[in-house]
Backbone bond lengths (Angstrom), bond angles and torsions (degrees), N, CA, C in turn:
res aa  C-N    CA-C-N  psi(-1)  N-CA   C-N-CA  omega(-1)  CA-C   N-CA-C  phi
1 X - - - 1.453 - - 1.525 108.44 -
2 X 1.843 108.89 166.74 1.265 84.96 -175.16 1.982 126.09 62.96
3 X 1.174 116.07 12.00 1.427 116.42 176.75 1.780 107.26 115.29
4 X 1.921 98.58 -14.32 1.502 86.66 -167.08 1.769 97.64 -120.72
5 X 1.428 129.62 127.28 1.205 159.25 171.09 1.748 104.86 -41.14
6 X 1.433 111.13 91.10 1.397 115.99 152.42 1.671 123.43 -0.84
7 X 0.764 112.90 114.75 2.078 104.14 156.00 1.426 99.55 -82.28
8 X 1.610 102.33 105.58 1.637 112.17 -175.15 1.926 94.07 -76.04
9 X 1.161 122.57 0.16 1.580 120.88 165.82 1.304 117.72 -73.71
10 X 1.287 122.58 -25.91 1.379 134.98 163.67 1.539 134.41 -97.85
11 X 1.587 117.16 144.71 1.398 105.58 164.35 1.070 131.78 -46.96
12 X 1.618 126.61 143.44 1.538 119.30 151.85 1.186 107.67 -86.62
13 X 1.805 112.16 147.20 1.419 126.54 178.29 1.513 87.19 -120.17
14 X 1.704 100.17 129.01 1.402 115.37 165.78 1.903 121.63 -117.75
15 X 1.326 105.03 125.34 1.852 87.67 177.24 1.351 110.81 -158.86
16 X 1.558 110.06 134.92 1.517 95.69 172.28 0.986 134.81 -97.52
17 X 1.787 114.54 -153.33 2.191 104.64 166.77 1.004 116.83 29.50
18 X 1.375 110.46 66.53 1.608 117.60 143.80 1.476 120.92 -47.68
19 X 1.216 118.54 -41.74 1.306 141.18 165.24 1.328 89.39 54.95
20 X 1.174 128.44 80.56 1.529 121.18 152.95 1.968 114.08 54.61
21 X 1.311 98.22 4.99 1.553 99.04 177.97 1.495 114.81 -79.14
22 X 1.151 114.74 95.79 1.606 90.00 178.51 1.392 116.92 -93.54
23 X 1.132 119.47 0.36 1.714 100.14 170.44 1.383 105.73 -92.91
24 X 1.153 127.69 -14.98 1.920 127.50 167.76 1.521 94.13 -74.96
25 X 1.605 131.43 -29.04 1.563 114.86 -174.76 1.557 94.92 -75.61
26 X 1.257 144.80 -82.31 1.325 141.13 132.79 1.074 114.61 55.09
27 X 1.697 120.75 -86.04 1.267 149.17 -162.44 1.673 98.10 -73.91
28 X 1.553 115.91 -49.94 1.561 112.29 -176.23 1.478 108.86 -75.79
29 X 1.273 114.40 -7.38 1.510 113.57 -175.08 1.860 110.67 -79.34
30 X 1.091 110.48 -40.84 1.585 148.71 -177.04 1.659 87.72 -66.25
31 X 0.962 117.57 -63.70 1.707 123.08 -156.88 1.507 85.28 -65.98
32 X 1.568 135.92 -47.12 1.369 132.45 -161.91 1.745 105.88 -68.65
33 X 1.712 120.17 -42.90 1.430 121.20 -178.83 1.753 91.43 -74.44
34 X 1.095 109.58 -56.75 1.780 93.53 -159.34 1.414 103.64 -42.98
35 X 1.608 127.78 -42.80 1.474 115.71 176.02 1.385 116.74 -89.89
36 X 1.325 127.61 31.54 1.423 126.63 157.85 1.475 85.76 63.10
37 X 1.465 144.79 65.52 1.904 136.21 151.62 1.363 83.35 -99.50
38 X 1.169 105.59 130.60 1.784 130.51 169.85 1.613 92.19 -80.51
39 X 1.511 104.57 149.44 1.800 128.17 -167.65 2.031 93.45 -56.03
40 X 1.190 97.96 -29.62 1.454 112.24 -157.41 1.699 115.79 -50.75
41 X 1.901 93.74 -36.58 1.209 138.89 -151.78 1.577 106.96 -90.81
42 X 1.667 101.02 -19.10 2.019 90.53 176.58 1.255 120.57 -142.96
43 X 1.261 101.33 161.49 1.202 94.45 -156.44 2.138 98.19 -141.98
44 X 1.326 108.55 144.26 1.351 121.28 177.13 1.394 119.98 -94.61
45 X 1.147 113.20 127.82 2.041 104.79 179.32 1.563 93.74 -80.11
46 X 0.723 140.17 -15.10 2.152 126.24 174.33 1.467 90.96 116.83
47 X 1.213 95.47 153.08 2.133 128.49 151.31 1.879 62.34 123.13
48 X 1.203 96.35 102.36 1.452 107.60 162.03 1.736 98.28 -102.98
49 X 1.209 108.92 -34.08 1.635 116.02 170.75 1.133 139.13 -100.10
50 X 1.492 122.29 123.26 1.747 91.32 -172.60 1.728 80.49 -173.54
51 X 1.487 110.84 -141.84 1.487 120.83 -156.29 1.603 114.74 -37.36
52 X 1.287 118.62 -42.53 1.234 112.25 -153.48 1.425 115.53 -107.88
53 X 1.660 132.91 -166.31 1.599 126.14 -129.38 1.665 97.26 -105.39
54 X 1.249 128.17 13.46 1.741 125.00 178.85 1.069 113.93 -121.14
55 X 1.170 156.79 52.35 1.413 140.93 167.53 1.222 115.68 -34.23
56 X 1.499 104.46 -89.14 1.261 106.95 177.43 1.411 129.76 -26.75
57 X 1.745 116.70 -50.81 0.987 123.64 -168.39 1.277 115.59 -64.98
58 X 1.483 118.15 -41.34 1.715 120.83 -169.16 1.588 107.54 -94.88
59 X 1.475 125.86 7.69 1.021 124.37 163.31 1.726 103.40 -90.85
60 X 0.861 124.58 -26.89 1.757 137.08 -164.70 1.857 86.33 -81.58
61 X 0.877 101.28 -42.56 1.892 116.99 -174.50 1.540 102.25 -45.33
62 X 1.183 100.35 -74.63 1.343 134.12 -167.91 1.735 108.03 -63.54
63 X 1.470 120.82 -38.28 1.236 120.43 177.22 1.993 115.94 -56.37
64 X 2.281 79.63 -63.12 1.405 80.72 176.24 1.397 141.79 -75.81
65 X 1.440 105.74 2.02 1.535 104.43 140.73 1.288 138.76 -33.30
66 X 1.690 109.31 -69.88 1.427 108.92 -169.75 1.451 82.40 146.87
67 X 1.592 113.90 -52.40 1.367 115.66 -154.01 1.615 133.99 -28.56
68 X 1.885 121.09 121.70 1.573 106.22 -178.49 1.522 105.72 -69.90
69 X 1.299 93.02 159.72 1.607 97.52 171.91 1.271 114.38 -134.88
70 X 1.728 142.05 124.87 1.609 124.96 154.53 1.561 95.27 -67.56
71 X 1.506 89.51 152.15 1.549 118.42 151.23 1.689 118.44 -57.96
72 X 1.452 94.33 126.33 1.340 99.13 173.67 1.464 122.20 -132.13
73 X 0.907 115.44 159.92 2.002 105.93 -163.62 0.967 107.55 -46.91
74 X 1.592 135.24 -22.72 1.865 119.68 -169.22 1.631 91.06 -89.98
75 X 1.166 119.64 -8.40 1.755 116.67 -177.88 1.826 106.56 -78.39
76 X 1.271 96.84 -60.67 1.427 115.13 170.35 1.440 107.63 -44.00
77 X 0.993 125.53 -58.03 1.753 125.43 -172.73 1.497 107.51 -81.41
78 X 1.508 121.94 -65.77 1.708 95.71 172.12 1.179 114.81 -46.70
79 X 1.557 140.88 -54.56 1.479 127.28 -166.93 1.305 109.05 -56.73
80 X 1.304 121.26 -28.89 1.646 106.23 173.79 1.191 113.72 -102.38
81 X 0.838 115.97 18.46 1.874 122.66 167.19 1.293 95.72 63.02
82 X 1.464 128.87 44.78 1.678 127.75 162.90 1.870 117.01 -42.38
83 X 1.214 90.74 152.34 1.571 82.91 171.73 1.589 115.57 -78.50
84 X 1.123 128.90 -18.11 1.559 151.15 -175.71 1.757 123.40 -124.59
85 X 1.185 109.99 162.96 1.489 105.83 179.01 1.430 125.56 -57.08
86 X 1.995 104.05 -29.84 1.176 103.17 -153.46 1.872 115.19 91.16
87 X 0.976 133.87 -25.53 2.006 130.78 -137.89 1.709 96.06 -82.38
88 X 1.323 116.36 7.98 1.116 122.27 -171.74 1.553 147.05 52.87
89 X 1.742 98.18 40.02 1.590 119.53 -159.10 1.217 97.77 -73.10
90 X 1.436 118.97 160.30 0.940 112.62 158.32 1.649 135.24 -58.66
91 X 0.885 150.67 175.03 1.745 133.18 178.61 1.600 117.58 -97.48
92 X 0.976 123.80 140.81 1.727 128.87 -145.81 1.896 118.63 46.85
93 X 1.458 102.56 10.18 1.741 97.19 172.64 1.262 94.32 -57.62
94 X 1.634 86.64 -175.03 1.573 103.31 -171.66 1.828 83.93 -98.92
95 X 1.490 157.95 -14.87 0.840 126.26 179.07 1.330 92.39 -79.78
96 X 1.370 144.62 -45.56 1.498 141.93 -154.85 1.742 80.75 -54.34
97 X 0.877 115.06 -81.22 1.563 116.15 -168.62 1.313 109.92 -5.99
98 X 1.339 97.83 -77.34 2.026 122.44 -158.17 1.994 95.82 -83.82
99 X 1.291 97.31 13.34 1.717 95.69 170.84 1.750 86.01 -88.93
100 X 1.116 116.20 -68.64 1.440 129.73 -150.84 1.529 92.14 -41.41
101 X 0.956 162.24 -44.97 1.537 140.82 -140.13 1.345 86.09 -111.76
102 X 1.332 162.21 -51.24 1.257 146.05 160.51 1.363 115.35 -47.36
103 X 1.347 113.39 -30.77 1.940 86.18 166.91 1.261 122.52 -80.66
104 X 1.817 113.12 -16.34 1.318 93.59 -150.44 1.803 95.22 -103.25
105 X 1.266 95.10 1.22 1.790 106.64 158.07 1.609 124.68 -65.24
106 X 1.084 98.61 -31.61 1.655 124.43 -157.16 1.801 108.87 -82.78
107 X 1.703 102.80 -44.40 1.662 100.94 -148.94 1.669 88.42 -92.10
108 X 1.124 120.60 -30.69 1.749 99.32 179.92 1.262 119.40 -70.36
109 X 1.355 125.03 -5.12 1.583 135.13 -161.83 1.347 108.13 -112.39
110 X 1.535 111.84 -4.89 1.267 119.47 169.46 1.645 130.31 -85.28
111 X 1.404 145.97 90.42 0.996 121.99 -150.78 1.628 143.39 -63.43
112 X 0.743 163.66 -179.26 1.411 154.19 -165.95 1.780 100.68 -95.36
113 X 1.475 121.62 -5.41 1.675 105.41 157.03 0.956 105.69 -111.44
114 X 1.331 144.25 -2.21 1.465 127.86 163.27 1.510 86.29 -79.86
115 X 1.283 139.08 -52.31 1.702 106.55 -163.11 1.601 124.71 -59.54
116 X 1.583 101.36 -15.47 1.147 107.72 -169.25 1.433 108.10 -83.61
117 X 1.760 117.18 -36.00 1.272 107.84 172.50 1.637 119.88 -78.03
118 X 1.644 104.07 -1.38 1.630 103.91 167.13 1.780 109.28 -64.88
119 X 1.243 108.01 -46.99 1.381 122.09 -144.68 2.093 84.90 -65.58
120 X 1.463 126.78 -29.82 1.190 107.67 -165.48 1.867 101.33 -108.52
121 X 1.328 110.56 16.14 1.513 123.88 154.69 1.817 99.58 -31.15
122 X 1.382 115.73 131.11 1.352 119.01 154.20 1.595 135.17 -64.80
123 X 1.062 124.74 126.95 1.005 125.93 -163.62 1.790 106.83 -73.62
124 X 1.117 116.91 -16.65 1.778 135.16 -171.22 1.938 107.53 -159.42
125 X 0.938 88.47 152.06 1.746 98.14 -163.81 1.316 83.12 -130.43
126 X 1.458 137.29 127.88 1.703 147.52 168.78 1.513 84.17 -121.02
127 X 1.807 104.85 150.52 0.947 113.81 179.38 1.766 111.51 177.81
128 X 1.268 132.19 131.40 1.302 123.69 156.66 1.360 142.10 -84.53
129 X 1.339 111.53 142.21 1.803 110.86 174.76 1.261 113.90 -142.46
130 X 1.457 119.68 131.76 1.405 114.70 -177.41 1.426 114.54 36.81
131 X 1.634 95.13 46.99 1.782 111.79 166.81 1.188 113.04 51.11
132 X 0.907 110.94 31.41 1.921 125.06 172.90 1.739 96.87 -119.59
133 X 1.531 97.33 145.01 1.683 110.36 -176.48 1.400 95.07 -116.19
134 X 1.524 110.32 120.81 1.105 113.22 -170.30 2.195 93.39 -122.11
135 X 1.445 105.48 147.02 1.315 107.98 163.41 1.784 123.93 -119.47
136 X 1.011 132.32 125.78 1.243 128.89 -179.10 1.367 123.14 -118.46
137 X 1.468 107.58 113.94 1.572 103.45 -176.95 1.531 99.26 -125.64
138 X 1.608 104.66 -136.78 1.903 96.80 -161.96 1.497 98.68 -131.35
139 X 1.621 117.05 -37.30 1.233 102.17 -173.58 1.716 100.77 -117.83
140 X 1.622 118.28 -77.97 1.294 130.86 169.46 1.503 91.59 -132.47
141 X 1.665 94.75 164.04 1.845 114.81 168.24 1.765 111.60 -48.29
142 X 1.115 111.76 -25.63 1.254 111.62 -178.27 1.570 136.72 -107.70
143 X 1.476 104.31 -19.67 1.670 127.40 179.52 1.378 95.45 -143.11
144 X 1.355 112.31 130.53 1.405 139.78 -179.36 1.308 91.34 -80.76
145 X 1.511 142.45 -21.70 1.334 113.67 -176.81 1.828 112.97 -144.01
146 X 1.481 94.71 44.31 1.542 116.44 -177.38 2.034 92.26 -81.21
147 X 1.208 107.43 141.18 1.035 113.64 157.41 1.414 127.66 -78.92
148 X 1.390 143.52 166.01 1.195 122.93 169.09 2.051 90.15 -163.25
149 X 1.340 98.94 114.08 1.201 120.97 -169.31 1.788 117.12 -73.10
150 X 1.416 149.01 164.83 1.091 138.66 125.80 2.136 129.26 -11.21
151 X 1.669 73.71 -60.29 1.709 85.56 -179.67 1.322 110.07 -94.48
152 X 1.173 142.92 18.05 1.553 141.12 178.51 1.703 94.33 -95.79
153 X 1.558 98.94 138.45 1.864 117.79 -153.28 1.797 83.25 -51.58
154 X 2.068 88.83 156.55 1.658 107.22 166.44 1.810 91.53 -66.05
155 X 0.860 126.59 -22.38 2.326 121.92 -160.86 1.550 66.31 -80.80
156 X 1.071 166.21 -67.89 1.532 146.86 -117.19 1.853 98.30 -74.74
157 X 1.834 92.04 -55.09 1.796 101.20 -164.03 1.631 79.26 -82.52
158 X 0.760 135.73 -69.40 1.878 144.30 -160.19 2.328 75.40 -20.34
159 X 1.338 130.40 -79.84 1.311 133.06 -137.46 1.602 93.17 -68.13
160 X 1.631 108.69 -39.98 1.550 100.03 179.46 1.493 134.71 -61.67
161 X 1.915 92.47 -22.96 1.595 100.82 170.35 1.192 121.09 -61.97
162 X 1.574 109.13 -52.10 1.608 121.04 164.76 1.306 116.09 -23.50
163 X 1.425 129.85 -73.04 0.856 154.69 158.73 1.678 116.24 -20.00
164 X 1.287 114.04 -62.89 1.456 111.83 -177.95 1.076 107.88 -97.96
165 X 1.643 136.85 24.10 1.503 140.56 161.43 1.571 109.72 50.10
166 X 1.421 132.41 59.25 1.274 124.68 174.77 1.361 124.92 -162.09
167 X 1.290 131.58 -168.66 1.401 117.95 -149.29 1.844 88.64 -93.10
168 X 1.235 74.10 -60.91 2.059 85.30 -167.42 1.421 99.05 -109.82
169 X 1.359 118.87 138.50 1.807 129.89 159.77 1.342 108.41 -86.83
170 X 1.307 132.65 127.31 1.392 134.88 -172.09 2.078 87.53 -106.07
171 X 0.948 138.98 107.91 1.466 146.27 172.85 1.802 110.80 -119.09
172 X 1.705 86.59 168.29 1.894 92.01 -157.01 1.375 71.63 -119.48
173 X 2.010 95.87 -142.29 1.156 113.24 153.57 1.467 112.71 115.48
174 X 1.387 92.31 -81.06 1.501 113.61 177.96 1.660 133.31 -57.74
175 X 1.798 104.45 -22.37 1.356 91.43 174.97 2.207 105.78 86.79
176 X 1.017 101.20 -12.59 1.306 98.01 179.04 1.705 124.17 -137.51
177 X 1.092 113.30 123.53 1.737 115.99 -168.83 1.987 106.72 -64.55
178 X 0.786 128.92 132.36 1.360 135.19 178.49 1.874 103.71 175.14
179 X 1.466 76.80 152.78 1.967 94.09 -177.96 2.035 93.17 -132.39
180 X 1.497 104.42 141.22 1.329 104.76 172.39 1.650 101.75 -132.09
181 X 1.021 112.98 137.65 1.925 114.75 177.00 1.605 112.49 -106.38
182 X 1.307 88.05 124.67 1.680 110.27 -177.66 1.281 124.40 -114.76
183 X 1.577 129.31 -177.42 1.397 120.36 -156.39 1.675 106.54 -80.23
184 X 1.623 110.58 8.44 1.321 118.08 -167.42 1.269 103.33 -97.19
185 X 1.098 113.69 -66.08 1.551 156.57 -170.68 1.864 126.80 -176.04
186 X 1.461 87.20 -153.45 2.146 88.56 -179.87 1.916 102.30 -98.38
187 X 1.207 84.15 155.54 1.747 102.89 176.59 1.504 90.52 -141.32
188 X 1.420 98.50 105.44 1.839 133.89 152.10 1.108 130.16 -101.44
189 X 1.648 93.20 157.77 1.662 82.30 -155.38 1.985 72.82 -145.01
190 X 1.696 112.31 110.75 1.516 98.23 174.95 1.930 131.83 -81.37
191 X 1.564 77.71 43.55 1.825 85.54 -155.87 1.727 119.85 37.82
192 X 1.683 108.77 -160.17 1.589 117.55 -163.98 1.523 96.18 -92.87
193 X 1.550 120.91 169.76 1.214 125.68 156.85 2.045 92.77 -100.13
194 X 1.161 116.06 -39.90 1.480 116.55 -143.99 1.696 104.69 -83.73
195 X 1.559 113.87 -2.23 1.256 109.88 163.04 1.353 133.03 -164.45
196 X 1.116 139.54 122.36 1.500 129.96 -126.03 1.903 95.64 -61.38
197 X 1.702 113.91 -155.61 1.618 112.66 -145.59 1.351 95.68 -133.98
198 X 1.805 109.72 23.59 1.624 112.82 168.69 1.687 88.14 78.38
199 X 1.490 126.45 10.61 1.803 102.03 -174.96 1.254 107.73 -120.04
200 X 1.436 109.40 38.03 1.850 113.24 157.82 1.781 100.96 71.67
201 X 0.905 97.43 39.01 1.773 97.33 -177.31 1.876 85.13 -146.98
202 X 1.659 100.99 157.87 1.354 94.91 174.64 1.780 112.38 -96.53
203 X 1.446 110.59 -9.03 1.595 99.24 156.66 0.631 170.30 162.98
204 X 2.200 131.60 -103.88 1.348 102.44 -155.93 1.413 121.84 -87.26
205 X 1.316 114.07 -168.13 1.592 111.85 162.36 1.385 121.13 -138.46
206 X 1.519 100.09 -174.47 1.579 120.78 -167.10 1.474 120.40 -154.07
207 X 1.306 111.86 171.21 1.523 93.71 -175.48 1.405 88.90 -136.64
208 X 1.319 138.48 160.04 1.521 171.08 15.59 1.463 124.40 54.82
209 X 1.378 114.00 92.30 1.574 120.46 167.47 1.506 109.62 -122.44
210 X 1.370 89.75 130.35 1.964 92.70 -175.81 1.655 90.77 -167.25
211 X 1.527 94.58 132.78 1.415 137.70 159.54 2.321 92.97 -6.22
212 X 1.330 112.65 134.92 1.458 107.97 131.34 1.329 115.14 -177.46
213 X 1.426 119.22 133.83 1.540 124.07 176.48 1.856 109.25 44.54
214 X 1.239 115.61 54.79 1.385 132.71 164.28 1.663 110.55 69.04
215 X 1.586 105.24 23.84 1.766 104.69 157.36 1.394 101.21 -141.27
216 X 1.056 112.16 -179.58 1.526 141.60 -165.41 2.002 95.06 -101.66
217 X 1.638 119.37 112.72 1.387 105.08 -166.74 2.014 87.10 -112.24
218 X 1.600 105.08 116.23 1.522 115.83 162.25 1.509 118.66 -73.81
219 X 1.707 113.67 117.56 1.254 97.39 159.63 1.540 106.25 -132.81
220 X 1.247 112.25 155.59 1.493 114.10 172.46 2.016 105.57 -105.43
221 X 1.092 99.50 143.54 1.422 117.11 -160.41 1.798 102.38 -110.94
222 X 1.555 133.44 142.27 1.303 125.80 137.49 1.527 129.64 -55.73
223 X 1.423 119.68 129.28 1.463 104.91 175.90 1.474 94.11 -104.46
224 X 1.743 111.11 116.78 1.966 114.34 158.03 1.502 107.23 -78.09
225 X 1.147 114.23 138.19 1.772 122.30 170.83 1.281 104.43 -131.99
226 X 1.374 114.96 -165.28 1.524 126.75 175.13 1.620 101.62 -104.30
227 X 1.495 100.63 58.76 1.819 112.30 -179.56 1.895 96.22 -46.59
228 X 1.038 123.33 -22.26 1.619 129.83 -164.13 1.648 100.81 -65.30
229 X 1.857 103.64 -54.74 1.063 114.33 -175.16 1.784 117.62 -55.90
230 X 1.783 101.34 -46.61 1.335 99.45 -175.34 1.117 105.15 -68.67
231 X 1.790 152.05 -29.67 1.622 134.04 -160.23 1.806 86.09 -78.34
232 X 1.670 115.94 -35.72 1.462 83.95 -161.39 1.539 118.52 -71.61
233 X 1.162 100.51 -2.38 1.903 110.33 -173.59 1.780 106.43 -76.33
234 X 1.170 111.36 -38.47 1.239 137.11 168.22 1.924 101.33 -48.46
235 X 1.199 94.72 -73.81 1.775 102.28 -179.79 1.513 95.71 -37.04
236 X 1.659 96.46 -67.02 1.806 80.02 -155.93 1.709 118.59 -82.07
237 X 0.854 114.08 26.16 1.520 134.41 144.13 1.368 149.18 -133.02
238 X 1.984 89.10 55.99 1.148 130.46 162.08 1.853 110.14 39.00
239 X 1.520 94.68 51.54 1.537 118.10 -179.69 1.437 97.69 -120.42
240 X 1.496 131.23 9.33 1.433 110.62 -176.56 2.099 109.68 -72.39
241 X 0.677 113.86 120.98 1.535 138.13 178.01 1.593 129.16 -147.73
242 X 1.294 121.85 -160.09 1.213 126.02 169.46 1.973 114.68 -67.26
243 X 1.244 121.58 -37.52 0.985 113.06 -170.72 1.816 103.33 -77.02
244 X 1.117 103.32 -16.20 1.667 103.65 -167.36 1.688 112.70 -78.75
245 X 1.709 105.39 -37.74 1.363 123.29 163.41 1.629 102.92 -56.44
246 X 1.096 124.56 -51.56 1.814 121.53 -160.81 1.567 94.76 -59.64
247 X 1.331 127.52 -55.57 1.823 135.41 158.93 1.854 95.69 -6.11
248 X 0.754 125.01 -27.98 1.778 124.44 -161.44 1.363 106.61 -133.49
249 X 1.229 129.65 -58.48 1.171 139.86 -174.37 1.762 128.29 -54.51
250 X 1.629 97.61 -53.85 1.467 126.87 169.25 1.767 105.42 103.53
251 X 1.532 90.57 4.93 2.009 102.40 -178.27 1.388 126.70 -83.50
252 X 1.172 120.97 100.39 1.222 83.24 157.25 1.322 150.87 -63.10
253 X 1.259 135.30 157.45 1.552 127.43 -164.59 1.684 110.53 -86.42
254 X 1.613 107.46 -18.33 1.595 98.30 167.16 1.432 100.38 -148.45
255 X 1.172 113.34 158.06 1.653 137.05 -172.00 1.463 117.79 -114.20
256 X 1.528 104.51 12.31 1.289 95.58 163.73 1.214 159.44 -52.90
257 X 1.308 109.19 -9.42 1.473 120.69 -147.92 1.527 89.94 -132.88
258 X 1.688 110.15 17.42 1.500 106.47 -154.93 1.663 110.90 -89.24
259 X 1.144 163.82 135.32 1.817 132.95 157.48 1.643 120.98 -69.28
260 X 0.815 131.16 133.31 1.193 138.11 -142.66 1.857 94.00 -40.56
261 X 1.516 97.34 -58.13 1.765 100.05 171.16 1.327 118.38 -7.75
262 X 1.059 97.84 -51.42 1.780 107.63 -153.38 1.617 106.04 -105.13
263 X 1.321 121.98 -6.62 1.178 129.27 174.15 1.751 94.98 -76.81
264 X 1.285 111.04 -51.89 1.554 105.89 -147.34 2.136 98.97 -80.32
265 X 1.336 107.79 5.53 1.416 115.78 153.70 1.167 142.55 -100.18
266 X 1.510 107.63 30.65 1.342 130.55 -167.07 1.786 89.68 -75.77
267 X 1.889 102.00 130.05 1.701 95.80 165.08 1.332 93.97 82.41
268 X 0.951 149.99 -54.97 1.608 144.56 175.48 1.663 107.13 -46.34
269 X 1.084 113.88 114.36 1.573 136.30 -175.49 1.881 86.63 -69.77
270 X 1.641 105.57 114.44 1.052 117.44 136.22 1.394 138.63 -15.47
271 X 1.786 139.84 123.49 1.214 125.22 136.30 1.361 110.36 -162.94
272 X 1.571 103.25 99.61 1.448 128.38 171.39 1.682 110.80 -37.71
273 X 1.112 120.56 117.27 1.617 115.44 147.70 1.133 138.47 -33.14
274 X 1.239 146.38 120.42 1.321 103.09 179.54 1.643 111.57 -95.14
275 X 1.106 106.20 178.07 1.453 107.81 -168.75 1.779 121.70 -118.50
276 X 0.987 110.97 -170.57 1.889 98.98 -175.06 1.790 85.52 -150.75
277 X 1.519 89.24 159.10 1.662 104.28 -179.11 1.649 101.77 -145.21
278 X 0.984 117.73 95.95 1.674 113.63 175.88 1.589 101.68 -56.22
279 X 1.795 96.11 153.01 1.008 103.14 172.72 1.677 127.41 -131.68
C-alpha cells in the first residue's frame, strides 16, 4: 500500500482513529502479529490524533510499525500547526467546543518530525488486492473532512465512487463501522479503534478482508483494550471531560454531527453484517 503491493495470501486489516489511544493502538497492533497480517497488509484511514492522552506516543507506535496511513484532518492540521482540528464542526457546537482542549493539548507535544512526516501523509492510498482496485481516503474524494454516514443516500457514495474509479472505497471519518453497496461496488467505513461507536459499549473497531471461495469476505471486528488504562491517562493529563467518560461509557458526549438515523441509535450495541464482494 501506499506504493507497496498487498500479499493477496493474506488478510487486509483496516482501522481508523487511533486518536491518540495508545493502548487501543497497542491492542490492534497485537491482534495484527497474533494473526500473522504482514505490515504490508494494513492500512489506517488517518486521525492518528485526536481526543485522548498520547499523541506523540501512538503516532511513534504507528510509524515504527511500518504502518500506511491516509491523511486525515487532525494530520493535516497538526502538521501545519493549524489553529483548530480541522474535523469540520460546526462553529460554537458542542463538538467545536470539546474539540478545542484536545487539540490544544495535543499540537505542542507533537514533535516537529512527526509533523513533518504528517504534513507528506497521502491524501488517497490506490492499491490492488485479489484484483480488486480499492481506494482509501479519510473523509470524501473531495473534502478531507466531509462526513459520510451509514444513512447518507447510495447517489451520495454511488458519485464518489465514480469519481475515485474503483472497486471498493475504504473511508474513515465518521467514527462509525458500516459498509453500504452501490451500483459501483461497496463503500466501508472500518470505524475508530481510539473511541468506542456511540453504541454503549467501550469498543473500538476494525474491519477484516480476506480471500474466500472466489469473493472478497468483509468483516468488521470489536477491538477490547485496557479502555480503563486510556481514560485514566486522560485524567491525569487534565483531559477529564466528555470524551474521557465515552472511554467507559461507549457515549458520545455530543451528537452533533449525527443524521437523525444515527442519532436515534444512540446505546444500541453495534453489529455490522458482514458483507461479500465477488471477484
Amino acid at each position: 500500500m501506499g506504493g507497496i503491493k498487498p500479499d493477496d495470501s493474506a488478510p487486509l486489516l483496516i482501522f481508523g482513529g487511533p486518536y491518540s489511544n495508545l493502548q487501543a493502538t497497542e491492542a490492534l497492533l497485537r491482534y495484527a502479529s497474533d494473526n500473522h497480517i504482514p505490515v504490508g497488509n494494513i492500512l489506517c484511514t488517518g486521525d492518528l490524533i485526536a481526543y485522548c492522552a498520547s499523541p506523540e506516543e501512538t503516532v511513534n507506535r504507528i510509524r515504527d510499525a511500518g504502518v500506511a496511513v491516509v491523511m486525515g484532518n487532525c494530520e493535516q492540521s497538526i502538521g501545519n500547526d493549524a489553529d483548530d482540528c480541522g474535523c469540520g464542526f460546526d462553529e460554537g457546537s458542542a463538538c467545536d467546543l470539546l474539540s478545542a482542549a484536545w487539540y490544544n493539548f495535543s499540537r505542542p507535544r507533537v514533535s516537529d518530525n512527526n509533523k513533518a512526516w504528517m504534513r507528506q501523509l497521502p491524501e488517497q492510498i490506490d492499491f490492488i488486492y485479489q484484483g480488486t482496485s480499492f481506494s482509501a481516503i479519510h473523509g470524501s474524494a473531495e473534502q478531507i473532512n466531509q462526513f459520510i454516514f451509514p444513512s447518507d443516500s447510495d447517489a451520495e457514495k454511488q458519485q464518489q465512487m465514480v469519481r475515485l474509479e474503483c472497486d471498493i472505497v475504504l473511508s474513515g471519518h465518521s467514527g462509525i463501522p458500516f459498509g453500504n453497496k452501490t451500483d459501483s461496488g461497496l463503500w466501508l467505513n472500518a470505524g475508530v479503534i481510539g473511541m468506542p461507536a456511540n453504541d454503549g459499549t467501550p469498543d473500538g473497531w476494525f474491519m477484516v478482508i480476506k480471500p474466500e471461495a472466489g469473493m472478497l469476505k468483509i468483516e468488521w471486528q470489536r477491538l477490547r483494550y485496557d479502555f480503563q488504562a486510556a481514560a485514566e491517562a486522560m485524567v491525569e493529563n487534565g483531559l477529564n471531560n466528555g470524551y474521557q467518560q465515552a472511554l467507559s461509557s461507549g457515549l458520545w458526549p455530543s451528537l452533533d454531527v449525527l443524521p437523525d438515523a444515527e442519532k436515534q441509535q444512540t446505546g444500541q450495541p453495534l453489529q455490522p453484517a458482514p458483507m461479500t464482494f465477488i471477484l
